[in-house]
C-alpha positions in Angstrom: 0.0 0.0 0.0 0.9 3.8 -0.5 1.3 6.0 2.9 1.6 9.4 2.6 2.8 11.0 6.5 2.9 14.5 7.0 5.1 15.3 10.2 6.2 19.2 10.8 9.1 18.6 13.7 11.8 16.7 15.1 9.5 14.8 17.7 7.2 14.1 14.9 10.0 12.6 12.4 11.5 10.5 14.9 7.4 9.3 15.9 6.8 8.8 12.2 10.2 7.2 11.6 8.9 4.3 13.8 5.8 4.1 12.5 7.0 3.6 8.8 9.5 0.7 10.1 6.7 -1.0 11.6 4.6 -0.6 8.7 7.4 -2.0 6.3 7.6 -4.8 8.3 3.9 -5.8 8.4 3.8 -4.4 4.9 6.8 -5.6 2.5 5.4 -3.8 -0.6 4.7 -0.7 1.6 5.7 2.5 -0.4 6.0 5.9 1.2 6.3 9.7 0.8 5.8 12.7 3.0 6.8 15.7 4.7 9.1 15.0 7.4 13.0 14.6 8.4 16.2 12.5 7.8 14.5 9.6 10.3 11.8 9.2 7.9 14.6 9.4 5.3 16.1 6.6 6.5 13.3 4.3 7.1 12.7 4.6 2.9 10.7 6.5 0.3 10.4 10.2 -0.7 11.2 12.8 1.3 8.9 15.7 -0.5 9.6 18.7 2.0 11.7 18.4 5.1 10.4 19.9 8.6 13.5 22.3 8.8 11.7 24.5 6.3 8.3 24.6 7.9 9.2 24.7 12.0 7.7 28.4 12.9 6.9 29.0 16.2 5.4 31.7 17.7 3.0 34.9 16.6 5.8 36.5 15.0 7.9 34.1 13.1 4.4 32.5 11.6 3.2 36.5 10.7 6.7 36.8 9.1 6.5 33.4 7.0 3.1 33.3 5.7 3.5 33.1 2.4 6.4 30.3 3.0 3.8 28.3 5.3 0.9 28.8 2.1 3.3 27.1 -0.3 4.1 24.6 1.9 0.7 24.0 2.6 -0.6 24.0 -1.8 2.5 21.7 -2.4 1.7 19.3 0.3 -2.0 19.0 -1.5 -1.1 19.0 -4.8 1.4 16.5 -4.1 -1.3 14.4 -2.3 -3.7 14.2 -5.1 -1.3 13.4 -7.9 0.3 10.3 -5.9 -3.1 9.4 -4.7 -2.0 7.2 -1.8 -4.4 4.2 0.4 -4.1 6.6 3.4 -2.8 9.8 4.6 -1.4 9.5 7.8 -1.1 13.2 10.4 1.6 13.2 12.6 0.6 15.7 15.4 1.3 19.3 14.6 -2.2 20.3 14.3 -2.0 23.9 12.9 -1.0 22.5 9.5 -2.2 18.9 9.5 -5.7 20.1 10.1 -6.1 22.0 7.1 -4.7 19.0 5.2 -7.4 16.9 6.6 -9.9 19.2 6.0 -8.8 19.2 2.3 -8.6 15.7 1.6 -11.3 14.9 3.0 -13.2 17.5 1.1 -11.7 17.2 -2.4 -10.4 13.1 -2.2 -11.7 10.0 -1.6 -8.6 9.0 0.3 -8.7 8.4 3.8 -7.1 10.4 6.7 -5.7 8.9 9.7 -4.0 11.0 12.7 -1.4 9.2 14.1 -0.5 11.4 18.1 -3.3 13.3 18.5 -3.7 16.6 18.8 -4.1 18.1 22.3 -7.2 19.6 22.1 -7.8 18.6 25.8 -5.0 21.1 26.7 -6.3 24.1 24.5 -8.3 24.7 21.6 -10.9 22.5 22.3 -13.1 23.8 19.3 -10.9 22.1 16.6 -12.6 18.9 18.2 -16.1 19.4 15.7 -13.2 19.6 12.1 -11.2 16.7 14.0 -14.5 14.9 13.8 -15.5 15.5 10.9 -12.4 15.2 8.6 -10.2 12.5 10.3 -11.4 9.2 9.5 -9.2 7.3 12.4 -7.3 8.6 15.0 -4.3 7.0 17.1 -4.0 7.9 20.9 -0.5 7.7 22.7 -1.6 9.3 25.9 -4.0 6.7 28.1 -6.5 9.9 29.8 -7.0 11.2 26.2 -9.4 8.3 25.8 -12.1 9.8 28.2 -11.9 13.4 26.1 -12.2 12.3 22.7 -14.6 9.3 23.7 -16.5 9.9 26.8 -16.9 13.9 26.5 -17.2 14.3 22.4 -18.3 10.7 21.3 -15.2 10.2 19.2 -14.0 6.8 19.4 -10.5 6.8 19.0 -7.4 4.3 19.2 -5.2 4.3 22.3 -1.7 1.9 20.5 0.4 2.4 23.7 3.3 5.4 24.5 6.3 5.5 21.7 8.3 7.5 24.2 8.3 4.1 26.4 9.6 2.6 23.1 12.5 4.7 22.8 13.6 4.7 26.5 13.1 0.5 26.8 15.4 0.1 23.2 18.1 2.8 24.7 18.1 0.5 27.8 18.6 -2.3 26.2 21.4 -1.3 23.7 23.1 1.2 25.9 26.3 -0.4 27.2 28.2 2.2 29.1 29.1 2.6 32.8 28.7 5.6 34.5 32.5 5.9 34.8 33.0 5.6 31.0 29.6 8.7 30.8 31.7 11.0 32.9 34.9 10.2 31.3 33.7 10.4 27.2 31.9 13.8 28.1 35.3 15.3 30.5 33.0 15.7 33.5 33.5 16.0 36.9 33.5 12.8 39.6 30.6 14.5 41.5 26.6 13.3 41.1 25.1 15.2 38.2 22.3 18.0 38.3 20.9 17.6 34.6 19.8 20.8 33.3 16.8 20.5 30.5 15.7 23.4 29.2 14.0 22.8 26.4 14.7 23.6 22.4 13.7 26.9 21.2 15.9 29.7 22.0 13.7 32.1 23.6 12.2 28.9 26.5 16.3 28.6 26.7 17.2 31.7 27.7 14.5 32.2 30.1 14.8 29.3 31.6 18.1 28.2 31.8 19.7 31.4 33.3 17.4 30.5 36.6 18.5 26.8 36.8 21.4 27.5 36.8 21.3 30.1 39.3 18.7 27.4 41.5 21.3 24.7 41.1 24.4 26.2 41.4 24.5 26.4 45.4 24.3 22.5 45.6 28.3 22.3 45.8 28.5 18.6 45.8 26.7 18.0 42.7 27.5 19.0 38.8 25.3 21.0 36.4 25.3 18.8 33.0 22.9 20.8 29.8 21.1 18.4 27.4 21.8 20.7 24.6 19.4 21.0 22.0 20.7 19.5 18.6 19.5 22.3 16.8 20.9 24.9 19.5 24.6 26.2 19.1 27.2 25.7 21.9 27.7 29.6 21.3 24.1 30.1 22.7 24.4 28.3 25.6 27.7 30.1 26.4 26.2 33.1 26.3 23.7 32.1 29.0 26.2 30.3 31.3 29.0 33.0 31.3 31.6 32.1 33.8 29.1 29.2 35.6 30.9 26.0 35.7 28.3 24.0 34.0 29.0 21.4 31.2 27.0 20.9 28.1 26.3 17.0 26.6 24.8 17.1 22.5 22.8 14.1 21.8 23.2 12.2 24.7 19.6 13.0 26.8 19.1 9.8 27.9 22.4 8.5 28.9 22.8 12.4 30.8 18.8 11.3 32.5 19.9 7.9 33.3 22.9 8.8 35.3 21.8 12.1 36.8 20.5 12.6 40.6 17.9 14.7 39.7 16.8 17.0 36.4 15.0 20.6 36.4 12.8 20.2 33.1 11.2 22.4 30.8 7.4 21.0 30.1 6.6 18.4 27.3 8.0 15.2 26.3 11.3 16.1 28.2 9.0 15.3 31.7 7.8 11.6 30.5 11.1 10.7 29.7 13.0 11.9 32.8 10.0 10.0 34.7 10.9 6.9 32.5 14.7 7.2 34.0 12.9 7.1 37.7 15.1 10.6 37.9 13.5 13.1 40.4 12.5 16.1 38.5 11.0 19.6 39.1 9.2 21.0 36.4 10.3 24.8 35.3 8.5 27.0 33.2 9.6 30.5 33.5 7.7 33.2 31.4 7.6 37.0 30.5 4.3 38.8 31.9 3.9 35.4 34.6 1.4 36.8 37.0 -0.8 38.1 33.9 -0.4 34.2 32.2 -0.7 32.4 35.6 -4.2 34.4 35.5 -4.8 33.6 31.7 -3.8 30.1 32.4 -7.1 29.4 34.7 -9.0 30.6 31.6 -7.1 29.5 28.6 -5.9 26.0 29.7 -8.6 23.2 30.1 -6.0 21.2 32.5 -4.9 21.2 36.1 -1.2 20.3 35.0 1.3 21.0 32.4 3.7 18.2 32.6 2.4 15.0 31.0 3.3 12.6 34.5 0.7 14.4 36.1 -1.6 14.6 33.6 -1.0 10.8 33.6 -1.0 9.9 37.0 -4.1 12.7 37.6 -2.0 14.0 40.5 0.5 16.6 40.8 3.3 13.8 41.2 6.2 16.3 40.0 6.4 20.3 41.4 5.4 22.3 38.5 6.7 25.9 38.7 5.3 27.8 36.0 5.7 31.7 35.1 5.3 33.5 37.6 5.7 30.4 39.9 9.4 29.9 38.6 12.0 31.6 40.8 14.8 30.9 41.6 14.0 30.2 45.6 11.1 28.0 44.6 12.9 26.5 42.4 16.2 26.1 44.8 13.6 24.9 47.7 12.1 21.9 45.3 15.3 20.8 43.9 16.9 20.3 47.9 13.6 18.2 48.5 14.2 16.0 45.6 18.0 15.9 45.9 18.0 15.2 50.3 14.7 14.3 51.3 14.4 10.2 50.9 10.5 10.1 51.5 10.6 12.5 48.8 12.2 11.0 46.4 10.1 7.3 47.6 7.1 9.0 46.8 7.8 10.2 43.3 9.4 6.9 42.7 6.0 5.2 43.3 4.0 7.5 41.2 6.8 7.2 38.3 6.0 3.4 38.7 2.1 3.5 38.7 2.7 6.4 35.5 4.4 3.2 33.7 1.4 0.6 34.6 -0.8 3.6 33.3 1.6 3.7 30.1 1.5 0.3 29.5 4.3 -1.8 27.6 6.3 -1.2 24.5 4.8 -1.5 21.1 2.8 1.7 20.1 4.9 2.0 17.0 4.0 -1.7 16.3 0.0 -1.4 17.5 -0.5 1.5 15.5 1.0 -0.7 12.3 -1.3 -3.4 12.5 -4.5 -1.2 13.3 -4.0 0.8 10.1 -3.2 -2.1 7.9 -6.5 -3.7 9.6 -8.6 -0.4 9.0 -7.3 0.0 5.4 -8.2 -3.8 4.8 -11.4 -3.5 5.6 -12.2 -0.5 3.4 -11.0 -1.9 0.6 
């Protein structure tokens, strides 16, 4: 069969990059093309328009690329209707991937699937009545989504399983190194490690990492280690740290999480995966105008949490400082809890464990495979 995936960042790529394997494998005389990345690249296929030239965030950079995004947006249908694929499959980023849906499903005859779905339960709840209407199937990896989609919109949806859980189980299996050979590949110091994740977009660096650092620095007995962001230049992060003496680690998140003592983390994916590490984390957020968002947040935001282990867990089983609840006291107060108090750290042990039963085992990439090869079957 013909899948054409449309993923617009780097999470998405390496997602979708998973998904295609899985699909190959169930599917020998699978045949691909799609928006994506040099994961998807390497799975096989045609790699139409890469997610390096579509990735704008925020009000400004979008205002500033419009035209850019439009194009992106008439090749990616054009190109859809000429190779008239068995199935378009979304891969999250919803501000693009909706309009595609809406399209196809308007103009084609070729189903839509959404594979990570979008997180309308967080904001932006309207989209829910297009998502309905225009997305034939959609593919769950978050176990609490089920009740939203289902219970509150009638929506019946697909939970597969968490591909995060995926990528940490295959690391732990194929990762070889001591903790000794860690410190010594990357020149660091002898002393347990602090590690610093601060997310991957300039702007949520340099407001958060500054005040980390700050937090962290007065634990003498412990190292600060950065994840750096792959697409984030050592020059930026020097900027930030000055004369601090933290070290900086490229492409090596989960060996830095599986070593470290405890992690201060930016929201998102970042927060599952330290969880997944049983690292004890504190969740930092900083952000401009904090008091007025912290007020805007009650109205905007349909959630009680931001970090996705409480949102699993339905607890708040991680400290969540967020705008104008990051400083650098709360934070320094949260990190010595985490770092020196044992009940503590026992406690967010046992909810990182009853997050995993939530979870459930590996094999989203896998479930999600043989649930659209089943659901295209049957169609045809």
């Amino acid at each position: 069969m013909k899948y054409y995936l449309i993923a617009g960042e780097a999470s998405g790529d390496l997602h979708a990059s998973h998904l295609m394997a899985s699909l190959k494998e169930k599917d020998p005389q699978a045949e691909f093309r799609f928006f994506g990345g040099d994961l998807m690249r390497e799975v096989g296929g045609t790699l139409v328009k890469h997610y390096k030239e579509m990735a704008f965030m925020g009000f400004i950079p979008v205002l500033l690329n419009l035209r850019t995004i439009y194009a992106n947006m008439r090749l990616c249908k054009e190109d859809i209707v000429k190779w008239n694929p068995d199935v378009v499959i979304l891969i999250d980023y919803p501000g693009f991937n909706l309009k595609i849906a809406e399209y196809i499903h308007s103009n084609t005859s070729i189903p839509v699937y959404y594979y990570i779905a979008p997180k309308l339960w967080a904001w932006k709840e309207y989209r829910i009545k297009g998502l309905k209407k225009n997305v034939d199937e959609l593919f769950s990896i978050l176990p609490f989504e089920t009740e939203f989609f289902e219970k509150k919109h009638q929506y019946p949806i697909h939970y597969v399983g968490n591909p995060t859980v995926d990528e940490v189980s295959l690391f732990e299996k194929e990762y070889t190194k001591t903790y000794d050979e860690f410190i010594a590949d990357n020149k660091l110091d002898n002393k347990p490690i602090i590690a610093l994740l601060a997310g991957s977009r300039k702007q949520e660096i340099r407001d958060n990492l500054s005040r980390m650092i700050e937090a962290a620095s007065t634990f003498d007995n412990y190292q600060l280690v950065i994840a750096a962001a792959p697409s984030i230049s050592n020059e930026y992060y020097a900027e930030i740290i000055k004369d601090s003496p933290v070290k900086i680690v490229y492409n090596q998140t989960y060996p830095l999480l599986k070593f470290a003592q405890a992690a201060l983390v930016t929201s998102g994916t970042a927060t599952l995966e330290t969880a997944l590490f049983d690292t004890p984390q504190v969740v930092c957020y900083y952000m401009n105008f904090g008091k007025l968002f912290s007020f805007l947040r009650k109205i905007v935001l349909k959630v009680p949490y931001i970090s996705l282990v409480n949102l699993i867990v339905g607890k708040e089983a991680v400290t969540e400082l967020v705008a104008d609840g990051m400083t650098v006291s709360n934070v320094r107060k949260e990190l010595a809890q985490i770092l020196t108090n044992d009940s503590c750290r026992k406690q967010m042990l046992n909810d990182y464990q009853q997050m995993k039963t939530i979870l459930g085992k590996p094999g989203a990439p896998e479930n999600a495979a043989s649930q659209i090869i089943s659901l295209l079957e049957k169609r045809q």
